[in-house]
LUMBATI-501531 format. One record per residue (C-alpha): residue number from 0; x, y, z. Coordinates in Angstrom, 2 decimals, always signed. Layout:
N
  num        X        Y        Z
  NUM        X        Y        Z
...
***
This chain:
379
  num        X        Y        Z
    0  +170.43   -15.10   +85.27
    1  +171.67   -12.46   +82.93
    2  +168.22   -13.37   +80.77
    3  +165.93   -12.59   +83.30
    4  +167.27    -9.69   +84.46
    5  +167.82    -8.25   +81.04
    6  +164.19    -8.84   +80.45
    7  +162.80    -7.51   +83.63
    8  +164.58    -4.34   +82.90
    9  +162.87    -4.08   +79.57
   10  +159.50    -4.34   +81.05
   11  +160.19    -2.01   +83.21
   12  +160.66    +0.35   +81.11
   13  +157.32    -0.41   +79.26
   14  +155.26    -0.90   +82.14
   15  +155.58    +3.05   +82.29
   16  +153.68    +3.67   +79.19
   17  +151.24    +2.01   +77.35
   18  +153.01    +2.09   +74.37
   19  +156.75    +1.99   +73.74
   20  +158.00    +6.01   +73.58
   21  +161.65    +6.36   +71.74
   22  +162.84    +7.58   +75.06
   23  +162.14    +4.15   +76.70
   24  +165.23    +2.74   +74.84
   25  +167.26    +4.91   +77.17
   26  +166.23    +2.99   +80.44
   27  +166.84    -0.44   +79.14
   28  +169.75    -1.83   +80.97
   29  +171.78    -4.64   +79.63
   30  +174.08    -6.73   +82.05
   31  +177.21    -8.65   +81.44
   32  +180.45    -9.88   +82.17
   33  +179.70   -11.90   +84.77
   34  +181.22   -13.87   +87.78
   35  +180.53   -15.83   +90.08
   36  +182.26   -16.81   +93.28
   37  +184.29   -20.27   +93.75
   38  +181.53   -21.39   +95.95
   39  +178.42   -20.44   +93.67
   40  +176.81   -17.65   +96.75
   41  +177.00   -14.76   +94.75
   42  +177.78   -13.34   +91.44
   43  +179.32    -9.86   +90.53
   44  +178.01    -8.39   +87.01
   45  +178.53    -5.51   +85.04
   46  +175.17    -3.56   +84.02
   47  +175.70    -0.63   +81.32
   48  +172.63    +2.05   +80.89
   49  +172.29    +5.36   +79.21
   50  +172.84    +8.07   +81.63
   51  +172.44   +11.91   +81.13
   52  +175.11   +14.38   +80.22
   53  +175.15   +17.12   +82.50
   54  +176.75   +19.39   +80.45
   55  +174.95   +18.30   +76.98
   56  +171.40   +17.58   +77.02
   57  +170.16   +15.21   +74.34
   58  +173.50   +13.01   +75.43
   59  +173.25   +10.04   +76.89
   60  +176.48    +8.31   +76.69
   61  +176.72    +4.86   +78.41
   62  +178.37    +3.85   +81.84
   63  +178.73    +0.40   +83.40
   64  +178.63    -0.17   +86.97
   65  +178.73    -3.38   +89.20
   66  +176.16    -5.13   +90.45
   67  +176.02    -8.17   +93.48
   68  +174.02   -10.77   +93.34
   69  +173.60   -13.41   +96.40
   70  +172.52   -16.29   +94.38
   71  +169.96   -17.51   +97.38
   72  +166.48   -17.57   +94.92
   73  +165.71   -14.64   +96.67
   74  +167.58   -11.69   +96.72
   75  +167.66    -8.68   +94.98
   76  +170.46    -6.99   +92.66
   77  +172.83    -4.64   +93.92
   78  +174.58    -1.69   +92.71
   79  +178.22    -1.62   +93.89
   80  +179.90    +0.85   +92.08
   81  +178.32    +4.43   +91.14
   82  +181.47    +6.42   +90.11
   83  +180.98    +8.53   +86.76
   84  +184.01    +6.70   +85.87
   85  +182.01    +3.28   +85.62
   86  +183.67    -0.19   +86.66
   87  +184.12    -3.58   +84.43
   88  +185.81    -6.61   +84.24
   89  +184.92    -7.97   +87.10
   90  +186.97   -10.39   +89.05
   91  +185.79   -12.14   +92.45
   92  +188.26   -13.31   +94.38
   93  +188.65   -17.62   +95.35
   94  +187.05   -16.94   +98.85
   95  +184.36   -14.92   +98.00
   96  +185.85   -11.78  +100.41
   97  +186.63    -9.43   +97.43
   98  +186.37    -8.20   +93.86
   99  +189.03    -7.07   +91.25
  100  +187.72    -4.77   +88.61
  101  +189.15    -2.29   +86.11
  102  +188.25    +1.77   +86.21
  103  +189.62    +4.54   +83.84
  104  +192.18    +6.96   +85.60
  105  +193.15    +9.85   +83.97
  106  +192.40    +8.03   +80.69
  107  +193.94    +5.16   +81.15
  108  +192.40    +1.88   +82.72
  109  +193.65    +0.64   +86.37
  110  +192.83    -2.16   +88.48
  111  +190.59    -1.72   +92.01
  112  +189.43    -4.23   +94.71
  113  +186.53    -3.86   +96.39
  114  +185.74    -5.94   +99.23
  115  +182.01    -7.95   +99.51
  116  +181.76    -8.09  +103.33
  117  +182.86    -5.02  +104.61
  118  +182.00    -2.68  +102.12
  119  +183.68    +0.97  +101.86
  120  +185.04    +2.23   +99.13
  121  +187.31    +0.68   +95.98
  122  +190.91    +0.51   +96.75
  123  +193.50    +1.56   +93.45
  124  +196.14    -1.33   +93.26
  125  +197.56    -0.41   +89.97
  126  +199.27    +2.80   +88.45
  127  +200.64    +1.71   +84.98
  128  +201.16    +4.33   +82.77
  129  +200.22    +1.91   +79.97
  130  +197.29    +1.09   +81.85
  131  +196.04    -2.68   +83.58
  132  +193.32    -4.78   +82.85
  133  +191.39    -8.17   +82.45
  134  +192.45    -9.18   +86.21
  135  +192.54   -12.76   +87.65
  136  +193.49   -14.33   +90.64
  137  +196.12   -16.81   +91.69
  138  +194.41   -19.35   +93.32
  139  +195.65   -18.78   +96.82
  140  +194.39   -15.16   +96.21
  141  +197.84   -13.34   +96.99
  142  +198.44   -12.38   +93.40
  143  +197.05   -11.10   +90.30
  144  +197.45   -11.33   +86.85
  145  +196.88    -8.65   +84.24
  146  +197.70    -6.98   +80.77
  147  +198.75    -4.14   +79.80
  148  +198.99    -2.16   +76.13
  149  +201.79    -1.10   +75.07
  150  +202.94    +0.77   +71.83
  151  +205.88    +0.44   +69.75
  152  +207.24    +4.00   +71.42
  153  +206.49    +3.16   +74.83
  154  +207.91    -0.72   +74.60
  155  +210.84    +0.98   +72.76
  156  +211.54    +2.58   +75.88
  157  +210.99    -0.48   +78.36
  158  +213.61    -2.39   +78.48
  159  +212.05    -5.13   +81.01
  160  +209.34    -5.25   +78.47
  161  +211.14    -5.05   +74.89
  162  +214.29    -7.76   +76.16
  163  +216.97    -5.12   +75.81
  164  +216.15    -4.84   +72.34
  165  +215.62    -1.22   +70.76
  166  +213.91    -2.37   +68.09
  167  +212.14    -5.54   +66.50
  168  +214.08    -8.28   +64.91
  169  +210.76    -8.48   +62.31
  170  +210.87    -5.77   +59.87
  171  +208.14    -3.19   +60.10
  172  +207.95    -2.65   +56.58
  173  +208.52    +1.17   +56.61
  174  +210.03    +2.04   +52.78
  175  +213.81    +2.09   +52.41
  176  +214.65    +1.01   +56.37
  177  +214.46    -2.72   +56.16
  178  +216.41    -3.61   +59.33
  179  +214.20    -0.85   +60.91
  180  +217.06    +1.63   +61.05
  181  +214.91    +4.54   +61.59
  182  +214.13    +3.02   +64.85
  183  +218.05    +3.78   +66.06
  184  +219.04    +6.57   +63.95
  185  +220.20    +9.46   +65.72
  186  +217.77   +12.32   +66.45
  187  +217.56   +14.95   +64.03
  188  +215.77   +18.71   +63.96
  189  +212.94   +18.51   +61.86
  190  +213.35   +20.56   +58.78
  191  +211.51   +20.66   +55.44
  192  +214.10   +22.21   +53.65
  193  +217.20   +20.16   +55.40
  194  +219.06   +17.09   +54.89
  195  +217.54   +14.01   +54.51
  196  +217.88   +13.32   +58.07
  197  +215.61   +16.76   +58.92
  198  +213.31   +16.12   +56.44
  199  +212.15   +12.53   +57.51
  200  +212.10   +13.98   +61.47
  201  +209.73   +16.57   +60.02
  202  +207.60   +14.39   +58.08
  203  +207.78   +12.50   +61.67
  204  +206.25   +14.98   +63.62
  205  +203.70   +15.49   +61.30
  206  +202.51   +11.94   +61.69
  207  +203.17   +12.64   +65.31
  208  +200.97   +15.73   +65.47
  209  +198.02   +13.85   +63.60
  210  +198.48   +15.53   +60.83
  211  +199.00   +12.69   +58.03
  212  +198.43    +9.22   +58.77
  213  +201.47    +6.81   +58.15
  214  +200.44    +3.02   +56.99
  215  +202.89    +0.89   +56.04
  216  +201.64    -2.40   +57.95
  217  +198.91    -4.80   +56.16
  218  +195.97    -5.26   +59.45
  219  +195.01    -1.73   +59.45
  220  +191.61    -1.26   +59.16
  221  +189.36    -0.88   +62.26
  222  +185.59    +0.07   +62.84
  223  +184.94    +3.11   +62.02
  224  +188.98    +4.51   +60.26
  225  +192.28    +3.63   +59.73
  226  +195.87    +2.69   +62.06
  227  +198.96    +2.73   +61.39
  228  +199.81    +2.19   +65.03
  229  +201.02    -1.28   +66.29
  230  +200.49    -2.20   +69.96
  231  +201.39    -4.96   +72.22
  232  +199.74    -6.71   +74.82
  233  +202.26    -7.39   +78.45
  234  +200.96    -9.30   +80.79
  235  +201.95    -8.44   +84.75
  236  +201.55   -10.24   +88.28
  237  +201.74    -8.61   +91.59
  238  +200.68    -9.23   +95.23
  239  +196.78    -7.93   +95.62
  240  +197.42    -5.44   +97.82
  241  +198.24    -1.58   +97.29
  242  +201.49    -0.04   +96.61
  243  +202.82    -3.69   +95.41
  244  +205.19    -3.58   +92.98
  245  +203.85    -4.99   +89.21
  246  +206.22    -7.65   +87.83
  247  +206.40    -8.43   +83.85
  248  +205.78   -11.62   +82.96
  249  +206.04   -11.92   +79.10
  250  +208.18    -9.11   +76.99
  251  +209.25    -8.98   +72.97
  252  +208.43    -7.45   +70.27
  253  +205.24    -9.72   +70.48
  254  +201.67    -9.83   +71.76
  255  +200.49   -12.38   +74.33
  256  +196.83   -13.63   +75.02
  257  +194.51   -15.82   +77.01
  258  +196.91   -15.44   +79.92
  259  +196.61   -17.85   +83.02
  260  +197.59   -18.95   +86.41
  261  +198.58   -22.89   +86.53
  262  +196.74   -24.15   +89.33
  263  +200.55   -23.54   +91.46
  264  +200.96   -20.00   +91.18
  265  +204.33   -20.24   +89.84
  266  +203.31   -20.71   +85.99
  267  +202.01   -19.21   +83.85
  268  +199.61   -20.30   +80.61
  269  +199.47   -17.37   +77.59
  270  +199.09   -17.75   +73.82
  271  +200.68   -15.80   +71.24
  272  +202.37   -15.97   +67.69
  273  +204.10   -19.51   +67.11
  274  +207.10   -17.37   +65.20
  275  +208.70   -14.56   +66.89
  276  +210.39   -13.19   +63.72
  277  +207.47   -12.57   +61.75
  278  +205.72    -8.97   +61.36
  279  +202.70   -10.01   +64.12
  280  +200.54    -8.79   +61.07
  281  +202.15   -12.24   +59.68
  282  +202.30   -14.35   +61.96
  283  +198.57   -13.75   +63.69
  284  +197.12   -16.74   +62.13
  285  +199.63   -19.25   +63.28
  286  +199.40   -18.99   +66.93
  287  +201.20   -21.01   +69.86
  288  +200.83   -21.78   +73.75
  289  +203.49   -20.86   +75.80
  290  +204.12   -22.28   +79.44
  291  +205.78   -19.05   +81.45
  292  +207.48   -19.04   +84.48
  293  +206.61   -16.51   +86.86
  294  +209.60   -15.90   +88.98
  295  +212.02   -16.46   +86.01
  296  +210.00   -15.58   +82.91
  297  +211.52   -18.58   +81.48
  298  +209.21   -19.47   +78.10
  299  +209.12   -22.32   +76.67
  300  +206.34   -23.82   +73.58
  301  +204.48   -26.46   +74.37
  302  +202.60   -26.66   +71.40
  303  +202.81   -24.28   +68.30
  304  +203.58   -25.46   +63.86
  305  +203.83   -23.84   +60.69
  306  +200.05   -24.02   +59.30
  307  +198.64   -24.47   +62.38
  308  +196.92   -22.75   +65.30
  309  +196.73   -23.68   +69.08
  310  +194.26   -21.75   +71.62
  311  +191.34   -20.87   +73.60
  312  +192.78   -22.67   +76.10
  313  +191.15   -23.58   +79.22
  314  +193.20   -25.40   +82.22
  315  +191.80   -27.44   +84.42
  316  +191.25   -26.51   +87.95
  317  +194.23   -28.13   +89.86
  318  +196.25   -27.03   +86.44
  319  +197.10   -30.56   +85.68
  320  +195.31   -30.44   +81.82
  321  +194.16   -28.25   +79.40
  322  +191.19   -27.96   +76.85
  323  +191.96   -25.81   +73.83
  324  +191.06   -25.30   +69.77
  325  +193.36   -26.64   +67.42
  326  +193.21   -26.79   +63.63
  327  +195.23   -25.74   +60.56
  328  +195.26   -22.11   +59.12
  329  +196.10   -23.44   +55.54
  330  +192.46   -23.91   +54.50
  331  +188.63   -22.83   +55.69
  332  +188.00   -25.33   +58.57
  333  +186.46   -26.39   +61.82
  334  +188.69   -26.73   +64.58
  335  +189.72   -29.96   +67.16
  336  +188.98   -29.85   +70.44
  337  +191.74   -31.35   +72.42
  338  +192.95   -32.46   +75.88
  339  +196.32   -32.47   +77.04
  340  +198.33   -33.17   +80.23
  341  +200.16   -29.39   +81.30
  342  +203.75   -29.47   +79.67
  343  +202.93   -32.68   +77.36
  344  +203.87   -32.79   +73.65
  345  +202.18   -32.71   +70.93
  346  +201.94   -36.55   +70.51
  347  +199.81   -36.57   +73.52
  348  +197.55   -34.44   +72.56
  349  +193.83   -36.32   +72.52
  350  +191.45   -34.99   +70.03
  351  +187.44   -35.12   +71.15
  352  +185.26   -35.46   +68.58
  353  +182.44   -32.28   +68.46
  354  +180.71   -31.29   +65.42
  355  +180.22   -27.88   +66.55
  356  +182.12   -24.59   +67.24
  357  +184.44   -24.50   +70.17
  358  +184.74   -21.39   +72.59
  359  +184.54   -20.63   +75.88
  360  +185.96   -23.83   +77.67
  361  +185.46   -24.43   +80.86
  362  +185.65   -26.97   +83.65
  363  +183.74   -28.76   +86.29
  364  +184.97   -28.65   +89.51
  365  +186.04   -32.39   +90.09
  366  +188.10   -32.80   +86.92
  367  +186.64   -36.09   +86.38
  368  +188.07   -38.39   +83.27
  369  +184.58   -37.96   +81.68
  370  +185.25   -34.69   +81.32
  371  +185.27   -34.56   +77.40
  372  +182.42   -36.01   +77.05
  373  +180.45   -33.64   +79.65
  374  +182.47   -30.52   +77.85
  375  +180.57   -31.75   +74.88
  376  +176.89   -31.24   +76.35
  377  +178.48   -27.64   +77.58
  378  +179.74   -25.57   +74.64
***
């Protein structure tokens, strides 16, 4: 689907001219992100395009929208969203009725619904001030899951999200505070001419003000420059309606992934490092799946090792199994595919021989035992 209309768009915008102008790259439209409802009618899809800058004009930053699709054979794309602030991540919900998706507010991205048979306009569900996204349903369509971002200030601060700790029991590798005692210390003026104390809470607010850039961690290059910062991703459920009250789900000093609903409700599925007290620059490679009560946040490992990574895990629909990547991080190589019954050990997990790269798992809808060996004709 996304093929075709990605293409049509293209020749759109050459059917205009006879020959390809520069400017025709600016009306090429390229969807994504796509999903499509439990009972295959329709599909929502992101579509990003150049659009003008009023204020600047040889600008043309990009903005995503949504788009519906009834998948009849017949019908036409169309645009749901048209906000300057752009929509993505969309979410439809198990019946069909409505669709999570994730918009910036005052810089910082929140969660909507927008409902597919009535219309009207998006509704805000979330106010984080760390933000919300990558939405999903429960399957009952009551709740929502999400993540959040969260730096090492802000989950100082949060003490549903840090455990009651002030600071993590991993060092951060800052010179001459190897228990992280900076991270406690009494506040002190900043001075360049005081006590040591002064001096360091000057240097501080340097680094604060952006005027130096403190690295002292090992993963710190990105695209285009260079972190320091460390950040954490939370992960949240609530009841999908507005003014509900967001509930955490995982907390530490820690980041958690690939979050998921058990087919229940009352579980949850999430990967993240298989040791706790590493630096998460560390302990990246070696990563673990985690089985998370909701109500409780009760976490327990169901599979994580030393040398060894566990994830891209995909449960089945009723939540009864999982698919997932396994493999060891010790040397360059290709990892298992694997089944496993939710909450078994690591002795029954069942590799499935694949000569390929795994990602993107998925399921068919009747969970049938054949499964592995239709998974195999789908990666």
């Amino acid at each position: 689907m996304l093929a075709v209309l990605g293409t049509f768009q293209l020749l759109v915008a050459m059917a205009q001219s006879p020959t390809i102008q520069l400017s025709d790259m600016l009306k090429i439209k390229q969807p994504g992100s796509v999903d499509v409802a439990a009972d295959g009618s329709k599909a929502v899809f992101t579509v990003t395009s150049s659009v003008p800058d009023e204020k600047n004009k040889w600008e043309y930053p990009y903005q995503t929208q949504l788009w519906l699709l009834v998948l009849d054979g017949k019908s036409q794309p169309r645009q749901l969203t048209s906000q300057a602030a752009g929509a993505s991540q969309p979410a439809v919900s198990p019946d069909g009725s409505t669709v999570l998706f994730v918009r910036a507010v005052d810089g910082k991205p929140q969660i909507f619904s927008l409902s597919l048979t009535e219309g009207g306009e998006p509704t805000q569900l979330t106010r984080l001030a760390t933000g919300a996204g990558s939405p999903q349903w429960s399957a009952d369509g009551k709740r929502i899951l999400f993540s959040t971002s969260v730096s090492l200030a802000e989950l100082q601060k949060d003490s549903l999200l840090n455990g009651g700790r002030p600071a993590p029991a991993w060092s951060l590798q800052k010179p001459g505070f190897a228990a992280n005692e900076h991270l406690t210390a009494a506040p002190a003026s900043p001075d360049p001419d005081g006590n040591m104390a002064a001096v360091r809470a000057w240097l501080a607010q340097n680094e604060k003000d952006s005027k130096a850039k403190v690295i002292n961690k090992l993963n710190f290059q990105q695209e285009a420059q260079v972190s320091g910062a460390i950040s954490f991703t939370h992960w949240y459920h609530m009841e999908a309606r507005p003014g509900a009250m967001p509930l955490p789900v995982t907390s530490g000093y820690h980041s958690f992934g690939n979050a998921q609903w058990v087919g229940n409700g009352q579980q949850i599925v999430a990967e993240a490092a298989n040791d706790f007290a590493q630096h998460p620059d560390l302990a990246q490679l070696e990563s673990a799946v985690y089985l998370i009560d909701a109500s409780t946040r009760q976490t327990r490992k169901l599979l994580g090792a030393a040398d060894s990574a566990f994830g891209g895990v995909s449960l089945s629909p009723s939540g009864r199994w999982m698919l997932l990547g396994y493999g060891k991080t010790s040397f360059v190589s290709q990892r298992q595919l694997g089944l496993l019954p939710l909450g078994g050990s690591r002795s029954q997990l069942v590799a499935i021989p694949f000569d390929r790269s795994i990602g993107s798992i998925d399921w068919s809808a009747d969970e049938s035992p054949d499964i592995g060996k239709r998974r195999r004709e789908c990666f």
